[in-house]
C-alpha positions in Angstrom: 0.0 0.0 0.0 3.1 2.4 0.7 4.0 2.0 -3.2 0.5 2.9 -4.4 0.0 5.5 -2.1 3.6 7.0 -2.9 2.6 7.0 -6.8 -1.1 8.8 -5.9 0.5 11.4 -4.0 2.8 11.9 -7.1 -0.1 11.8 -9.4 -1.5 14.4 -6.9 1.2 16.6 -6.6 1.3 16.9 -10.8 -2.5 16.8 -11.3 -2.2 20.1 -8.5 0.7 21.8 -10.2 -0.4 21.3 -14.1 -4.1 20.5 -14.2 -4.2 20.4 -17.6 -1.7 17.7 -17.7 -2.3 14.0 -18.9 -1.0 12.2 -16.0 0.3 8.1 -17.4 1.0 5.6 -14.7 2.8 2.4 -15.9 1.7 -1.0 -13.7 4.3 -2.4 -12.0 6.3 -5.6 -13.9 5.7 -8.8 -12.0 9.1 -10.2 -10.8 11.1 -13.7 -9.7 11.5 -16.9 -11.7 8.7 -18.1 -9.8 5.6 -17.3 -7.6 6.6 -14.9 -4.9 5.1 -12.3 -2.4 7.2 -9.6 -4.0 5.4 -10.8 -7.5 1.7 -10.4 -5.2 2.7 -7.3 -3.6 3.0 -5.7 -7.5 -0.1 -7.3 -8.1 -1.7 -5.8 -5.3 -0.6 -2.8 -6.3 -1.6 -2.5 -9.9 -5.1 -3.5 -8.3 -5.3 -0.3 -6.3 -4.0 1.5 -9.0 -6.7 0.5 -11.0 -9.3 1.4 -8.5 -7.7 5.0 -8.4 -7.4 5.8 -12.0 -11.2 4.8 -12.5 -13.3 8.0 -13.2 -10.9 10.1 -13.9 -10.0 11.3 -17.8 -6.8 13.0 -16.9 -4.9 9.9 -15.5 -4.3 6.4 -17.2 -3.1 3.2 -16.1 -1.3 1.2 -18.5 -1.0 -2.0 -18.2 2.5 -2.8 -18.9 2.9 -6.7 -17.6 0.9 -8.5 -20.0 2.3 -11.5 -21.1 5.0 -11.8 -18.7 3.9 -15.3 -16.7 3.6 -18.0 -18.9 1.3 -20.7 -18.4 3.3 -22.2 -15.8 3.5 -18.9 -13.8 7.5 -18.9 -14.7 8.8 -15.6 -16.2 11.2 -16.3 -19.1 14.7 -15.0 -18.9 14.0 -14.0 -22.6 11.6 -11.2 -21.2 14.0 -10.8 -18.1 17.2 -12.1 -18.0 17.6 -12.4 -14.2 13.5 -11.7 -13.7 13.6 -8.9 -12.6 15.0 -6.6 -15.3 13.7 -6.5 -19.1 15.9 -7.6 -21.8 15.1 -5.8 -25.3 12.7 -8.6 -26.2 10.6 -7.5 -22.5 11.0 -3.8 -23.0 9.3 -4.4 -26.8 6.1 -6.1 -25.2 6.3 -3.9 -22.2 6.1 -0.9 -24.2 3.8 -1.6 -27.1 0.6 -0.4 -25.3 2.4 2.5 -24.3 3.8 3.1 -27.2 -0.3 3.1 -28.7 -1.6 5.2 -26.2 0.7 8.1 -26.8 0.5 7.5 -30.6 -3.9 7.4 -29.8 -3.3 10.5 -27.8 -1.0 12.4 -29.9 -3.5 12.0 -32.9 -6.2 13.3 -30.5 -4.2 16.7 -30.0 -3.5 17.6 -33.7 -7.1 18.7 -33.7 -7.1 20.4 -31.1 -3.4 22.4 -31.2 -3.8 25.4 -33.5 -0.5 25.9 -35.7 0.7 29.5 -35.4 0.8 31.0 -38.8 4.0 31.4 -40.5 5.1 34.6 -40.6 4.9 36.8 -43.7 2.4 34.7 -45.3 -0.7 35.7 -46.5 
């Protein structure tokens, strides 16, 4: 609960200083070869992340830990070579829904930006 509550009073603290800001939270990676209460603790986590992002437009939670634990609830060393840290393979599925939401929200803005005219043209 420390570590969610640490990244909603950051979210807080951004939300106060730059209310128009888009505020993206990233879920925490599970972790360890195997089953562990380290690995439940980030799951916990992202769970009360969830819960606080609900309702609100100007904070996302993106789920970054999909398809980390196989079947077997192991964590391949080709996703993190000593489970705990990604390898370039993990960072590439880690990052792919990231890398579509700013890409979604990007698109979203071009509308709504207006371009300065260049100067001297008429």
């Amino acid at each position: 609960e420390d570590i969610a509550q640490g990244l909603k009073s950051i979210t807080t603290l951004i939300r106060d200083r730059q209310p128009q800001a888009f505020v993206i939270l990233l879920s925490l990676l599970p972790r360890g070869h195997t089953p562990n209460p380290l690995r439940e603790r980030n799951k916990e986590v992202n769970n009360i992340l969830e819960e606080y992002v609900k309702g609100n437009s100007k904070v996302q939670l993106v789920n970054i830990d999909t398809g980390f634990i196989q079947a077997d609830e192991t964590i391949s060393h080709h996703d993190m070579y000593d489970y705990l840290h990604l390898t370039q393979k993990g960072y590439t599925k880690a990052f792919e829904p990231v890398n579509e939401l700013l890409t979604q929200l990007l698109q979203e803005m071009e509308g709504e930006i207006e371009r300065p005219e260049t100067e001297g043209a008429d």
